[in-house]
N, C-alpha and C positions, 0 to 999 in steps of 0.2 A: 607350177601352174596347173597340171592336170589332178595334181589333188583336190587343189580349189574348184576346178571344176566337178569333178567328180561328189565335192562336197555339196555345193550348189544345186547339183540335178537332186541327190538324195533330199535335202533338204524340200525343195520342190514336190518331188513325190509324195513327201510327210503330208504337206499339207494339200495336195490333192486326194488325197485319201481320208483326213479327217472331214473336208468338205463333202467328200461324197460322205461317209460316215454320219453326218448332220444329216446331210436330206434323208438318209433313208430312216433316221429317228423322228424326222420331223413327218412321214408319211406314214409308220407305225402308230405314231400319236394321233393322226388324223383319222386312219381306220379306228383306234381303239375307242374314237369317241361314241358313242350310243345313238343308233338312228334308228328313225322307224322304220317297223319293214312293214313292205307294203303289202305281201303276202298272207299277213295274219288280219282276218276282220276286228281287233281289239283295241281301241280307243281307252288311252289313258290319261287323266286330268290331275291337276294337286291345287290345291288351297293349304293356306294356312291355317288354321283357326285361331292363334293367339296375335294374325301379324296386325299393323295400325294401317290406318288408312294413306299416312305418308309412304307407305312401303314396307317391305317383310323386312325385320331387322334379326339378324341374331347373335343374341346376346351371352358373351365369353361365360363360362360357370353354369350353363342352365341349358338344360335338352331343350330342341328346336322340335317342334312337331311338326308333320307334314300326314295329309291326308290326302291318299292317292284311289280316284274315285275309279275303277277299271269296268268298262262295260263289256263284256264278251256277246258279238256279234255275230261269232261263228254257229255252227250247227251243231255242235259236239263242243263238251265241256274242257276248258286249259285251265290249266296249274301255275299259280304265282310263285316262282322258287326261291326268287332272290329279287333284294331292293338295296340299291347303293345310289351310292354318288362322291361327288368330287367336287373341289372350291378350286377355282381358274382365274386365272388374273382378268380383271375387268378390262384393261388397255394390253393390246397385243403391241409385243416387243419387236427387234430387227428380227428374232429368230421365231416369232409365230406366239402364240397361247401358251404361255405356262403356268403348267398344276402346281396350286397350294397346298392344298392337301387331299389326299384321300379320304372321305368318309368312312364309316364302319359300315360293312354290306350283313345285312338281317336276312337270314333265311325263314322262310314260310312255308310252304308248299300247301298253300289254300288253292283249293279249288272252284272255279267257279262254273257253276253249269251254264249252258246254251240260253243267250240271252238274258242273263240277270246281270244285274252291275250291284258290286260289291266294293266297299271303300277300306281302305288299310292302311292302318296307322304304321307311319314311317320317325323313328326320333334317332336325334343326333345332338353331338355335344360340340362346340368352337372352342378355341382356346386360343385366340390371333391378334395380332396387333385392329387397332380400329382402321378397316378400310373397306371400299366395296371390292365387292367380286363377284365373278357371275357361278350361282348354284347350278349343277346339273345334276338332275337327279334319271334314273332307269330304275326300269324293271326287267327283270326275264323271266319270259312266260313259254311255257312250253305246251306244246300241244296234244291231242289225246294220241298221235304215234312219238310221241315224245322228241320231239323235235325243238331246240332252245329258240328260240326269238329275242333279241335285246330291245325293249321299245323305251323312247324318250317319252319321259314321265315331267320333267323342270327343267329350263333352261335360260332364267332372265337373271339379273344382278340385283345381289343381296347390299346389307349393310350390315358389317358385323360393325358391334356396338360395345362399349362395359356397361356394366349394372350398375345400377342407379344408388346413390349410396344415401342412406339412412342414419339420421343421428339417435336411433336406438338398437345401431346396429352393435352387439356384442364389442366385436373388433374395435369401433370406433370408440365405446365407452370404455374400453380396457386404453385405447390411445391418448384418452382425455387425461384419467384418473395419472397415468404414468407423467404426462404432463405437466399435470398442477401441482402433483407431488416434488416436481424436477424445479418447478418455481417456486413451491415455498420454502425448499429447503435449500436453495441459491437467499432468496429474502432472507432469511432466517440467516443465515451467514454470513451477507455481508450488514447484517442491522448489527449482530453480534461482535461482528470485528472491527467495524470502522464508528460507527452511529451511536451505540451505546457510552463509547468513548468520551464522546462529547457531552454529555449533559453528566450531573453530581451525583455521586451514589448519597441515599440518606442512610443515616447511623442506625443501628439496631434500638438502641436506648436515648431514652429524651432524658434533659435535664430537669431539674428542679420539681413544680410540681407533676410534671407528666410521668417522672419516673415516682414521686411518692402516688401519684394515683393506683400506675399499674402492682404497685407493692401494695398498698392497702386494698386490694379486690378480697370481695365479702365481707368486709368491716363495715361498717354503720356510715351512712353520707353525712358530709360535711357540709355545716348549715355558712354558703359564702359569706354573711356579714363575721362569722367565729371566725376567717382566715386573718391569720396576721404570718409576717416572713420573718424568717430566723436567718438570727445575724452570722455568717461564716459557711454558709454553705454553698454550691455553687451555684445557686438559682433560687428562685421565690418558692421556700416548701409551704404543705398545706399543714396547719394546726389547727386542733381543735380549742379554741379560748385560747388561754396562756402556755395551755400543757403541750407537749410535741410527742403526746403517745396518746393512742384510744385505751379507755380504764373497764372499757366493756368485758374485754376476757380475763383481768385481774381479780384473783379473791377477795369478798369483802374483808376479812380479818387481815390483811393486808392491806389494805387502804385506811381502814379506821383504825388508827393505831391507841391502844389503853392508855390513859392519863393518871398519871400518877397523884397518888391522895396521902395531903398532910394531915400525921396524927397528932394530937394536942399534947403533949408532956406537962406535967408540973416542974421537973427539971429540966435545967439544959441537958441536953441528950445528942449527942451528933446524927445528923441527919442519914436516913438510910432511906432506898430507894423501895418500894412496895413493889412486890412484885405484881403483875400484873394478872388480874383475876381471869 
């Protein structure tokens, strides 16, 4: 029993102490945020210059500009050292405001003299899921005994955003081409394996006169009423008149064969053949 207890109280302790441990992160966090002091006569402003009329939006992949316009008021000339800020959750939690993210802080060390207002380009990059949050932007500016000041510079709620995507956008025409190639070469496979199947292959070689056409290419055309069909072959051939060959590439002494001549005897004489002149 008195382990248990003694377990109980430590346990107790633990968590009285993380409790306090909270608050005092949550009162660090509320000093660390950026206020004006009111010490310094320096008035400092921001605009956007790319933001829409619907609200500043910033967009994941693409520096954010911010143009911060600082009048110095004073009598003696301050120094702009540094420019930062921080992305904060737009709806506060049970436990208060929590940071998104840190910005990247730009040092400068412009000076500006007594009385002039001087405007300075502030850019940043996002890389966050789409939601609002509230921007805060500072500056510290220190003065001619050098003295640092943190003065708020931006403090309303943004809209980060993705960029807007374009159909000649590289990326997107490397995504199409990869695509279509992925479809026609599924088409191409299933026409090839299933679909081809079905309809008749034709034969390389025709019958009858289509195969004697393609064999007589560059011979002399055939006059259609000379067609007549030869009996025993497999199909209707093409003839020229009665003959079944063209006589065009045959030698004449070949074709006109010599005729033999009878010579007259006064006797009987057995017949001999003349040879041919």
């Amino acid at each position: 029993m008195a382990i248990s207890y003694f377990t109980a109280l430590a346990l107790l302790s633990l968590r009285a102490l993380n409790a306090v441990a909270e608050i005092e992160v949550e009162e660090v966090e509320e000093v660390e945020e950026p206020a004006t002091s009111p010490s310094l006569a320096v008035k400092v402003s921001t605009s956007f210059p790319s933001s829409e009329i619907f609200g500043i939006k910033l967009v994941n992949g693409h520096p954010t500009q911010a143009l911060l316009s600082i009048t110095n008021d004073e009598p003696d000339p301050v120094s702009v050292v540094f420019i930062g800020g921080s992305l904060w959750a737009s709806e506060s939690g049970a436990k208060g405001s929590q940071i998104i993210r840190n910005l990247t802080t730009t040092r400068y060390n412009v000076e500006i003299p007594a009385g002039i207002k001087e405007s300075i380009s502030y850019s940043f990059t996002t890389e966050l899921l789409p939601q609002d949050l509230k921007l805060n932007l500072a500056a510290v500016i220190t003065d001619i005994e050098g003295t640092a000041y943190t003065l708020q510079a931006f403090n309303e709620t943004v809209s980060v955003v993705e960029p807007d995507t374009s159909i000649f956008d590289p990326q997107i025409i490397f995504l199409y081409l990869v695509l279509l190639a992925a479809f026609g070469g599924s088409c191409y496979f299933i026409y090839s394996t299933w679909i081809s199947t079905l309809f008749p292959q034709k034969r390389r070689g025709g019958k009858g006169g289509e195969r004697a056409k393609t064999s007589s290419l560059g011979s002399k055309k055939v006059d259609p009423a000379d067609q007549v069909s030869v009996v025993g072959a497999d199909g209707p051939a093409v003839t020229s008149g009665s003959k079944a060959y063209d006589e065009s590439w045959i030698p004449a002494h070949h074709i006109n064969k010599p005729e033999a001549k009878r010579v007259k005897s006064s006797g009987p004489r057995p017949k001999s053949r003349s040879k041919p002149e």
